[in-house]
C-alpha positions as CSV (number, residue, x, y, z in Angstrom):
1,X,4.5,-19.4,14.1
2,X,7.5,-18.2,15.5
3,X,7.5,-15.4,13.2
4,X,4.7,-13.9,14.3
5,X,5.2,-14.7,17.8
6,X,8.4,-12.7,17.9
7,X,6.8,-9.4,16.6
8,X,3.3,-9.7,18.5
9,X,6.2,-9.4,21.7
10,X,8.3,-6.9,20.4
11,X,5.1,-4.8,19.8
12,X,4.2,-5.0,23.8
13,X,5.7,-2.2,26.1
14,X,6.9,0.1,22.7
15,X,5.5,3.1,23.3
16,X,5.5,5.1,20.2
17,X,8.1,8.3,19.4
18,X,6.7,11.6,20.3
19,X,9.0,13.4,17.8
20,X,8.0,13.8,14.1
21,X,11.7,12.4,12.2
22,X,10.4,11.9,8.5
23,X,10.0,15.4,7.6
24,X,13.0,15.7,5.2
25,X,12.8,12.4,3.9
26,X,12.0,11.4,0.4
27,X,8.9,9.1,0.0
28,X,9.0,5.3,-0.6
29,X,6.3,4.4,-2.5
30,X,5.5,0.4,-1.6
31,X,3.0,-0.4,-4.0
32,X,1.1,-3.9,-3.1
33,X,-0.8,-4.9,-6.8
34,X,-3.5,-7.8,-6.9
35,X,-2.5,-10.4,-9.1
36,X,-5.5,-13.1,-8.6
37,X,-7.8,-14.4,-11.3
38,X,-10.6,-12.1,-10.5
39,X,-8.4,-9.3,-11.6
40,X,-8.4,-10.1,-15.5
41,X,-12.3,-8.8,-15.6
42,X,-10.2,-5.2,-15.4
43,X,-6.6,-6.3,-16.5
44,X,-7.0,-3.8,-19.2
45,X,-8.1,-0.8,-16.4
46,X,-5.2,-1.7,-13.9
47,X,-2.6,-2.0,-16.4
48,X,-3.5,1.5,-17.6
49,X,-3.9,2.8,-14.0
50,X,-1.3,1.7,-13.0
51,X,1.0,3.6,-15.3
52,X,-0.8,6.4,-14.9
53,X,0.1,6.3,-11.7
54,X,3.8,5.5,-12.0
55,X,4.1,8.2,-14.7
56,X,2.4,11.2,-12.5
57,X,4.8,11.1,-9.7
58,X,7.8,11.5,-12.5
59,X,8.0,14.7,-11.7
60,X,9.7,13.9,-7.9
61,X,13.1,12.6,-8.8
62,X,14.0,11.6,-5.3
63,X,10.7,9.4,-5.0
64,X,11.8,5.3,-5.0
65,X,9.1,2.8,-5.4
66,X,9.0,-1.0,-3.8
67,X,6.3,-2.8,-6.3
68,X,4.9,-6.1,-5.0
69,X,2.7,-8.2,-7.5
70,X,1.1,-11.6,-5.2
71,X,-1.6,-14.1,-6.0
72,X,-1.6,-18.0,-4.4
73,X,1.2,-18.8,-6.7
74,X,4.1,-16.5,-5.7
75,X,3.9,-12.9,-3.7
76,X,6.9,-11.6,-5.8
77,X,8.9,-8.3,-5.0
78,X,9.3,-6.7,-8.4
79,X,11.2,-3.8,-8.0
80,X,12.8,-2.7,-4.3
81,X,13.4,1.3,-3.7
82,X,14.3,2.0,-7.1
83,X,14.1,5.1,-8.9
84,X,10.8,6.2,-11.4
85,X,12.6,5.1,-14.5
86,X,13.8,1.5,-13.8
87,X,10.1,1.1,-12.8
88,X,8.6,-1.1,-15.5
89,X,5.6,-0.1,-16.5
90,X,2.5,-2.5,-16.8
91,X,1.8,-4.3,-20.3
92,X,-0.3,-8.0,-20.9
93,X,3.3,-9.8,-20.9
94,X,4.5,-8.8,-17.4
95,X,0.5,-8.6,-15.5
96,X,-1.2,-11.7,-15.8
97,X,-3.8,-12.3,-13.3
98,X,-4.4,-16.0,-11.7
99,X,-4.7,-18.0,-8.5
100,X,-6.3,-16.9,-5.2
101,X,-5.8,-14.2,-2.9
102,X,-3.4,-14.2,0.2
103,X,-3.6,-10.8,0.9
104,X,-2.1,-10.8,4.3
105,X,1.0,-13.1,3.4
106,X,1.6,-10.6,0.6
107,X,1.5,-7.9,3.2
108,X,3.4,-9.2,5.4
109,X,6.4,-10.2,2.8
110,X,6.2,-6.6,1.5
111,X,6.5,-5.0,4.8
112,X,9.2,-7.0,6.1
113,X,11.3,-6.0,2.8
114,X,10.4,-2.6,3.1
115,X,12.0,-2.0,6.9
116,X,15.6,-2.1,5.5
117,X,14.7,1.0,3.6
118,X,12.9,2.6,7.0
119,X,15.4,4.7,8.0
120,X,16.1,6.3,5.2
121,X,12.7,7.3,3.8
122,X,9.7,8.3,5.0
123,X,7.0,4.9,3.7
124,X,3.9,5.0,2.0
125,X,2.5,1.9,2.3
126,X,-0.5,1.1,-0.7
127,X,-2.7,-1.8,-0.8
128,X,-4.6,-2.7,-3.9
129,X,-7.1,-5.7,-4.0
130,X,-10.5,-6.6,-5.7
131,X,-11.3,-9.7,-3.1
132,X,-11.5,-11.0,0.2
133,X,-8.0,-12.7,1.5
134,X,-8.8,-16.3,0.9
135,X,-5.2,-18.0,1.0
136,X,-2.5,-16.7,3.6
137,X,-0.4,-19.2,5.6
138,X,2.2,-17.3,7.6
139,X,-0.2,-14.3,8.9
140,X,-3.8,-13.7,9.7
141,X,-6.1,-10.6,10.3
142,X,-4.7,-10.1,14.0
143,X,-0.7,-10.9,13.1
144,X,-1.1,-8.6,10.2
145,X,-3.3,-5.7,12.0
146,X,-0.6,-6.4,14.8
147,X,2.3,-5.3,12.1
148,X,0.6,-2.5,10.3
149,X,-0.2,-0.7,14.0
150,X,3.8,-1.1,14.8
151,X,4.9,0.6,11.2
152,X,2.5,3.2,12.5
153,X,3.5,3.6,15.6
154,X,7.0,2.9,15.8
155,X,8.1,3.9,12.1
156,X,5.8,7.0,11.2
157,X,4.5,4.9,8.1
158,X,1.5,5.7,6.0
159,X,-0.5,3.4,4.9
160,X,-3.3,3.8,2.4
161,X,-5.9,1.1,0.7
162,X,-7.6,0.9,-2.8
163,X,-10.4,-1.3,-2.9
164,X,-11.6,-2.3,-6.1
165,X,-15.5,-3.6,-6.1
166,X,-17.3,-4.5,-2.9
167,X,-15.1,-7.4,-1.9
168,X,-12.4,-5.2,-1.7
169,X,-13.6,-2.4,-0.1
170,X,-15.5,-4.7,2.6
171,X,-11.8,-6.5,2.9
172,X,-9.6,-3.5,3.4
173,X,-12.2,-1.4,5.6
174,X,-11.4,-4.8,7.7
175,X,-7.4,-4.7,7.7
176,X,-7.4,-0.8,8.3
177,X,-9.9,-1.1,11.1
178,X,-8.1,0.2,14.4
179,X,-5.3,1.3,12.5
180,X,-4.3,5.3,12.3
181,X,-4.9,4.9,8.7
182,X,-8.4,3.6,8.7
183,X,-9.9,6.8,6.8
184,X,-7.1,6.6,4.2
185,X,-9.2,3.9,2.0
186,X,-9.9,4.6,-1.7
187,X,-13.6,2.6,-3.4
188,X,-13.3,2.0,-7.0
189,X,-14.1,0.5,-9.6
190,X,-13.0,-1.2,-12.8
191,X,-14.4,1.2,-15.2
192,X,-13.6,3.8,-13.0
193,X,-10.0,2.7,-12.0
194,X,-8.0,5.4,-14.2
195,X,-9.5,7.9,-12.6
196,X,-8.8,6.7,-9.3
197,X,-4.9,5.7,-9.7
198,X,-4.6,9.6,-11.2
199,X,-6.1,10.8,-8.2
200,X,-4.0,8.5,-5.9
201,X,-1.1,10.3,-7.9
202,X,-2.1,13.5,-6.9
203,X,-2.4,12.6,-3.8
204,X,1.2,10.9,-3.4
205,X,2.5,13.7,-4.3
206,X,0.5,16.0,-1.7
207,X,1.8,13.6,0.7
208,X,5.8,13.2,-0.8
209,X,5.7,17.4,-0.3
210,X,4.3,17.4,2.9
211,X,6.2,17.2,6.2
212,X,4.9,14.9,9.2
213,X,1.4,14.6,10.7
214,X,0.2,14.5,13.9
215,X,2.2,13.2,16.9
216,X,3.7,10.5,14.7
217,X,3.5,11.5,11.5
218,X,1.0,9.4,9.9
219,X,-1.1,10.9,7.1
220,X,-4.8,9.9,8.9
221,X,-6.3,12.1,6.3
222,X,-4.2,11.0,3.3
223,X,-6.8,11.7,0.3
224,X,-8.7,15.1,2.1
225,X,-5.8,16.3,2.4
226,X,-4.7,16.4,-1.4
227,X,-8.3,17.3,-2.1
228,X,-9.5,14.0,-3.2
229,X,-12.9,12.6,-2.9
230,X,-12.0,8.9,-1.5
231,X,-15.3,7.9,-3.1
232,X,-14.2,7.2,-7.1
233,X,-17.1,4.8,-8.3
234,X,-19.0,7.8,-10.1
């Protein structure tokens, strides 16, 4: 696919920035939710961690959130960079799990919406999933690896991973393999998953107050660093 094609090329020769440029930057919060079928066993959990999430990073007014909701059916961009209170919170009429799983499409789509907003914030990227990517047509595991490892690179993102069950741990510990961010994944579970999106608040907000890391500013230590155990199935 041309698409692809075009940014496995761009990717080649870029060496990435020395300089750390996202210090002063407010935090854009790209939140990528599972939508599939397998998540209505915990549609109850994720609608509740999920704005318990939202509603413990109120207190950092300059925060702006991109929320992405995908299953085989439609990867749709719910909100893009907007501010805590035009986020709409979770309930059973707006979160209805169904379909498949094309994780990496849904990546990919968020991503590529996300870069207009690059320059002006400094991105945390979060992946939520319960099951293996099972139905992607425009990206694979190399194309999308490829992508995440420029964002890094080039752009200083973040990107962090919460893995619901086994299928999602094993398929995130896959995407983030190779990747700045590979210790930045989060195991859960459905009874424990309000406990784990408080502690991914906590830790959002470690990372919003914090300046850059390392030579490019990637958070490689995203949950330590806030204190959080990255282990949230007891």
């Amino acid at each position: 696919m041309k698409k692809t094609v075009k940014t496995k090329s761009k990717i080649k020769g870029q060496k990435p920035d020395k300089k750390c440029s996202i210090e002063n930057k407010p935090t854009l919060v790209c939140l990528l939710l599972d939508r599939s079928g397998s998540m209505q066993s915990c549609k109850t959990e994720t609608i509740s961690g999920f704005n318990d999430y939202v509603d413990g990073l109120k207190s950092d007014k300059d925060m702006r959130f991109t929320i992405t909701q995908f299953d085989s059916v439609a990867v749709d961009v719910i909100h893009d960079a907007v501010p805590n209170n035009r986020v709409d919170r979770l309930n059973e009429a707006n979160y209805k799990p169904r379909s498949y799983t094309p994780l990496y499409d849904a990546i990919g789509k968020t991503i590529r919406s996300a870069e207009k907003h690059q320059d002006q914030y400094k991105v945390l990227f979060v992946v939520q999933t319960d099951g293996q990517e099972n139905t992607s047509k425009e990206w694979n595991s190399t194309t999308i690896k490829d992508l995440i490892k420029s964002k890094e690179n080039l752009n200083h993102w973040t990107f962090v991973y919460l893995g619901m069950g086994p299928q999602g741990w094993a398929e995130l510990e896959k995407v983030s393999y190779g990747t700045q961010s590979v210790g930045n994944n989060m195991k859960f579970t459905g009874a424990t998953s309000k406990k784990a999106y408080q502690n991914m608040a906590k830790a959002t907000r470690k990372y919003s107050r914090a300046g850059g890391q390392g030579v490019n500013c990637v958070s490689m230590s995203f949950f330590s660093d806030a204190g959080v155990d990255k282990d949230q199935t007891k």
